[in-house]
N, C-alpha and C positions, 0 to 999 in steps of 0.2 A: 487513528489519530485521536488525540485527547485533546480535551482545550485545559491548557495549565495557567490561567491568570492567575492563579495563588502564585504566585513567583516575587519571592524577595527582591529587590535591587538596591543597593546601596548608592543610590543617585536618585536625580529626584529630575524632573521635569520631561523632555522629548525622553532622555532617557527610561525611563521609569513606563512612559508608551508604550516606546521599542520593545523593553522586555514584554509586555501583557501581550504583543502582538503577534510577538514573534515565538512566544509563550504558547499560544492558540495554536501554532502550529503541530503541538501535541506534548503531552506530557503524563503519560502513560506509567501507572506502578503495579508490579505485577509479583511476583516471587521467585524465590533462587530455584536457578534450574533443575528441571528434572530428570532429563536425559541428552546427554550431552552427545555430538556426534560427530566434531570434527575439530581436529590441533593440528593445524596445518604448520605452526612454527613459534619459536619463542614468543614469545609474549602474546599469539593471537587470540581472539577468545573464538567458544563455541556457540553453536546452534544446540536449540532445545526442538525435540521432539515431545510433543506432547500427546498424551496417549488416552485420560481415562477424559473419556466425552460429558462433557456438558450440554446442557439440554435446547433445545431450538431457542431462538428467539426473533422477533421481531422485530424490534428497537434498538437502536446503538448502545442509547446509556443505561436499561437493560443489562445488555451482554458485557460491558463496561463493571457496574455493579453488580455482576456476575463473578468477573473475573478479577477483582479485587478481595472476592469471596472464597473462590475456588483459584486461585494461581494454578499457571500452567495447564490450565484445562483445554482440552482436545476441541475444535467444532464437531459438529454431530457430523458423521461416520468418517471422518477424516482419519489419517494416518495407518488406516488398517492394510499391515504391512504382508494379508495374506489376499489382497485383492490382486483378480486378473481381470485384466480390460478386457470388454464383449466386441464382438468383431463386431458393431456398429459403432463401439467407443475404445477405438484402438488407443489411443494418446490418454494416460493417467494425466489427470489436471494440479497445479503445484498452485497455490494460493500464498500469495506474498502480500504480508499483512503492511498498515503503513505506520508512520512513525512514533516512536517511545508508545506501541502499542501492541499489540500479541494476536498471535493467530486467533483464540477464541474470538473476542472482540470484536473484530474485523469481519468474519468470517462465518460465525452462526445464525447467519441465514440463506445463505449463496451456498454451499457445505453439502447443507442435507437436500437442497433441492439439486443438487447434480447429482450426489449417489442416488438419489432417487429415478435420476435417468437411467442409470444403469454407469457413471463413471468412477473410477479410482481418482479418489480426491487424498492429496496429502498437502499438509501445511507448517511450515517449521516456523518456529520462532528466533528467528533471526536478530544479530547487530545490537548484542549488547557490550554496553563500551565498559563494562565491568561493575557496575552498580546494581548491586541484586535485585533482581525480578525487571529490569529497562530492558528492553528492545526495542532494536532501530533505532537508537544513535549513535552509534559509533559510523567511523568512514562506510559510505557505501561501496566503495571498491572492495573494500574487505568485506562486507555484507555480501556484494556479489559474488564472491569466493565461496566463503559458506555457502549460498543460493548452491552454484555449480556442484558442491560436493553431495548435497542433500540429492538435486536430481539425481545425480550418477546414481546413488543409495536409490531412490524410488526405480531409475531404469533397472536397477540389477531384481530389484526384490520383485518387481512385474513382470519382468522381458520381454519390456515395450521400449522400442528401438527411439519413439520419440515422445518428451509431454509438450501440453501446452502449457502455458503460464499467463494466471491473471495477478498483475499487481493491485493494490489501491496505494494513491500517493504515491507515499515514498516509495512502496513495493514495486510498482509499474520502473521506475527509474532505478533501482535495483536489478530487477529483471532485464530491464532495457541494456543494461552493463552488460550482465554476464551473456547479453545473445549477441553485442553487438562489439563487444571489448573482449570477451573470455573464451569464444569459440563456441557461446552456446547456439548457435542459428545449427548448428550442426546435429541437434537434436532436440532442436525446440521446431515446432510443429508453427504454433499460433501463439503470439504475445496482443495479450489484451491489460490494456492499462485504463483503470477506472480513475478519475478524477486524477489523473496524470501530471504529476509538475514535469514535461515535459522541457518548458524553455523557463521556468521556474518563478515564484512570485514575486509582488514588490511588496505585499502585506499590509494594502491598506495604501501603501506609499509612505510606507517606511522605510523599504530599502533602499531608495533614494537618500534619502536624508540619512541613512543611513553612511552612504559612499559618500559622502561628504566629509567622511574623520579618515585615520588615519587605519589601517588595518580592518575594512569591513566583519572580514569572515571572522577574525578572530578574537572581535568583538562580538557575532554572533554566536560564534561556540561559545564562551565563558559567560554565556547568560541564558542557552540554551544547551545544545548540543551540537556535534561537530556536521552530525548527518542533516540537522537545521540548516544549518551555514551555508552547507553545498546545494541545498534547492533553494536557494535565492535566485531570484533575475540576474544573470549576469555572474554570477559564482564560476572560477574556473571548475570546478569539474562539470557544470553543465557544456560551459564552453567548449571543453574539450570531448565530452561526449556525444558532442552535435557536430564538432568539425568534421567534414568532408562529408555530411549526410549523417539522418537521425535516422535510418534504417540502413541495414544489409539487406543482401539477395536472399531467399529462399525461406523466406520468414513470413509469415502474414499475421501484420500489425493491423489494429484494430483503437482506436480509443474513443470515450464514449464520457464524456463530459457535461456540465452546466452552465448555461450563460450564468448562473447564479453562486456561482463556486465564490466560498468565503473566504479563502485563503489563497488560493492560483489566481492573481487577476497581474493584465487582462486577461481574461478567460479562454480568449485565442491562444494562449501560451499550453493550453493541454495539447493540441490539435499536432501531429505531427505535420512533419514540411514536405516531406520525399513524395515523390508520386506511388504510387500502391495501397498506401495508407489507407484504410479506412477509417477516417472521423465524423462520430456520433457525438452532436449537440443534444440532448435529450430535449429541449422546448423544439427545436425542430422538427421533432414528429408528435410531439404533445406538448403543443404552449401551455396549457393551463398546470403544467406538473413544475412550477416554481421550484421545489429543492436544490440544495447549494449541496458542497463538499463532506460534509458530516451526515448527513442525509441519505447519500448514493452509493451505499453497502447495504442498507436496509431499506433503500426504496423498492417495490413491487415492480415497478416500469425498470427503472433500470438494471435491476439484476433479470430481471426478463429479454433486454437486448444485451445481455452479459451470456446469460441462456445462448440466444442467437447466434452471436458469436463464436461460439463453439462448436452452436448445433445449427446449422443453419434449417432446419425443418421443422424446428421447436415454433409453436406457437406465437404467435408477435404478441406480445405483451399486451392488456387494456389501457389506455389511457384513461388515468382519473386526476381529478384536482390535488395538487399538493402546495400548502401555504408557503410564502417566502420564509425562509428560517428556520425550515423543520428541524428539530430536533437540538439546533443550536444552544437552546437553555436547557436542557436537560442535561446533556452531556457539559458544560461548565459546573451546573450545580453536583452531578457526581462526580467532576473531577476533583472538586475541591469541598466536598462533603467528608 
């Protein structure tokens, strides 16, 4: 996710907020596809596979302006479509990037530390709503279509019967669709959702005052994007996604969260509801690691209980200090550099 406060709006007052707020919830520019890999029907668009890897990193806005450098670049050893899973890492892992943002981005640093375990890591770039080099805003229901088709493509090219899937953000709630709306529990292993809009946010406590006019969402598309709109608090497609239970059977959900998330509040909104769930607060097992939403793809603790999550014999992460805000000015200043 990208923080886009450069955003124009042709209104001035709460309005003019709204957008910077709802703006922050990402604003991602990347380049025209590279490798296109599913047209499922008139007018849909494709998933990018991206193939020539970029190199580790450490930092968000780093990898950010990296990938404003290098478009469409691969995370380090991701997509390598001649990997076979090791019989300790039967399940290839699918990395769903989060919003108006790209697998590199997201992704290069979580990436090389699991092929490094020994797993088959693939990551597509998914939901762009047609504006060159965007990903992840278009509808997530069609996000999750593409999601489903990429698996199939990683099941066939491994002939591994099932993956796991980590989302961030919007990716977590992407994934969550196609296991729990598209039939994917039927070959999804583990769903782990990092910083999770699970029941979705208010933005500060803007979407309130938001639902105060007349047409919320479709006020939040035409200032954002459509895939914005639907992780709001209260947005019917969350609504509908959550009716009758935010889990299925045979799936082992995981999410791993921050009291400090800058964009999901309340922050209880990452945590799923069903019983089986496992949710992880990260100040719960290391108070002093303050990091928010932008932060929790390249924090060392948290991709370490990400690690976990997968691997359950993997090392338990260090707990060390992380300031409130990490990363949060760097990544606005390369959004709009």
């Amino acid at each position: 996710m990208r923080v886009g406060l450069s955003m124009r709006v042709g209104a001035v007052g709460a309005i003019t907020v709204l957008a910077a707020a709802l703006g922050s919830f990402g604003a991602i520019a990347g380049a025209a596809p590279a490798d296109s890999g599913w047209s499922p029907g008139s007018g849909a668009t494709t998933y990018v596979v991206p193939i020539v890897p970029g190199p580790v990193q450490a930092v968000h806005a780093d990898a950010l302006r990296y990938a404003e450098r290098h478009p469409d670049s691969a995370p380090p050893g991701a997509n390598d479509f001649g990997c076979r899973p090791a019989q300790d890492h039967p399940n290839p892992v699918v990395l769903v990037h989060g919003s108006d943002s790209d697998a590199y981005t997201d992704w290069s640093a979580l990436s090389p530390i699991l092929t490094a375990r020994g797993f088959c890591v693939f990551a597509p770039n998914y939901g762009s709503d047609g504006k060159p080099g965007k990903y992840a805003r278009g509808d997530m229901a069609r996000s999750a279509g593409e999601l489903a088709d990429f698996v199939n493509r990683v099941r066939v090219s491994t002939g591994a019967a099932e993956v796991d899937l980590v989302g961030y953000s919007q990716g977590a709630t992407v994934a969550r669709y196609f296991v729990n709306r598209l039939g994917g529990a039927d070959v999804v292993g583990r769903w782990l959702g990092i910083a999770s809009p699970t029941y979705g946010g208010v933005m500060y406590g803007i979407v309130p005052l938001l639902r105060l006019l007349p047409y919320p969402e479709r006020i939040a598309e035409a200032l954002t994007s459509e895939a914005i709109s639907q992780q709001m608090q209260g947005s019917p497609f969350l609504v509908a996604l959550n009716a009758g239970g935010d889990t299925v059977p045979g799936v082992g959900y995981t999410t791993i969260g921050s009291r400090y998330d800058e964009m999901i509040q309340p922050y209880t909104n990452i945590a799923l509801r069903d019983d089986g769930a496992t949710n992880i607060l990260v100040q719960d097992v290391c108070p002093e690691n303050r990091g928010g939403h932008f932060n929790m793809v390249y924090d060392p603790f948290a991709l370490g209980l990400a690690v976990q999550a997968l691997e359950p014999t993997a090392p338990a992460p260090v707990c060390t200090p992380v300031p409130l805000g990490s990363g949060v000015a760097e990544m606005i200043y390369e959004s709009n550099s």
